[in-house]
N, C-alpha and C positions, 0 to 999 in steps of 0.2 A: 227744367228750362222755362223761364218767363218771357214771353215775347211779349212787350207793351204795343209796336207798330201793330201786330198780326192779333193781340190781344187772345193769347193760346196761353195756355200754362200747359207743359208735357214734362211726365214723370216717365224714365223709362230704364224701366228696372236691367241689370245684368243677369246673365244666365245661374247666378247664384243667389240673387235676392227675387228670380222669379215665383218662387213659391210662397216664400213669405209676404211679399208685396202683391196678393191678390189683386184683379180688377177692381173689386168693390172699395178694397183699402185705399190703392190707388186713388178713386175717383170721388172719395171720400175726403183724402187729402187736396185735390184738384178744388175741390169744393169751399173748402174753407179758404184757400188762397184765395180764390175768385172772391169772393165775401170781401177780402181785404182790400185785392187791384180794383175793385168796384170804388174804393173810396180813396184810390191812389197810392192806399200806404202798403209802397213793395216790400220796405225792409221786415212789416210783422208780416209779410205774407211768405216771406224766404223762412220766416222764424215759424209760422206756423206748418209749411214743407218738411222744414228740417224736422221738427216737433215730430211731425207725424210719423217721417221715417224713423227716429230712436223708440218711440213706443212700438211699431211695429216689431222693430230688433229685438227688443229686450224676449230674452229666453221664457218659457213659460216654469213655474216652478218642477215642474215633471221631468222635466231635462235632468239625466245626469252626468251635472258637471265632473267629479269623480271620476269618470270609466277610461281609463288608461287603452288608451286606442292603439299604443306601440308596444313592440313587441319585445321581451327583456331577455330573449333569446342574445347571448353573443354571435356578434359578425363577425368574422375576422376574413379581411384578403391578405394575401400574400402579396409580395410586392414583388414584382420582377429583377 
C-alpha cells in the first residue's frame, strides 16, 4: 500500500507469504519504492514493489518440484 497524503509505503505480507517475505526483504523492497515516491514516480515504484515480491517468490533451485504430495491410494465412498 502507497499512501502519498501520509507518505507510508506498507507491505504486509499474508499468513502464507510471512516467511518468504522476511522483515529485511520487506523493508528492502520499502526501500527502493521510497527512492522512487522521493522523485514522484509511483508507477516505477508499484513496478519496483511488484518486482520485488516475484523475485522473492521465485522457488530456489533445491525445491522439488517433482514430489507427488497426494496420495494414489483409491478412495472410494459409498453412496447412500
Amino acid at each position: 500500500m502507497i499512501s502519498l497524503f501520509e507518505r507510508q509505503v506498507v507491505i504486509w505480507p499474508d499468513k502464507a507469504l510471512q516467511d518468504i517475505l522476511n522483515p529485511e526483504i520487506v523493508k528492502n523492497m520499502i526501500s527502493e519504492m521510497t527512492k522512487l515516491l522521493k522523485k514522484n514516480d509511483v508507477r516505477n515504484a508499484f513496478e519496483a514493489g511488484l518486482s520485488g515480491i516475484q523475485t522473492s517468490l521465485i522457488l530456489p533451485e533445491s525445491v522439488n518440484l517433482n514430489k507427488n504430495e497426494l496420495s494414489n491410494e483409491i478412495i472410494s465412498e459409498d453412496s447412500l
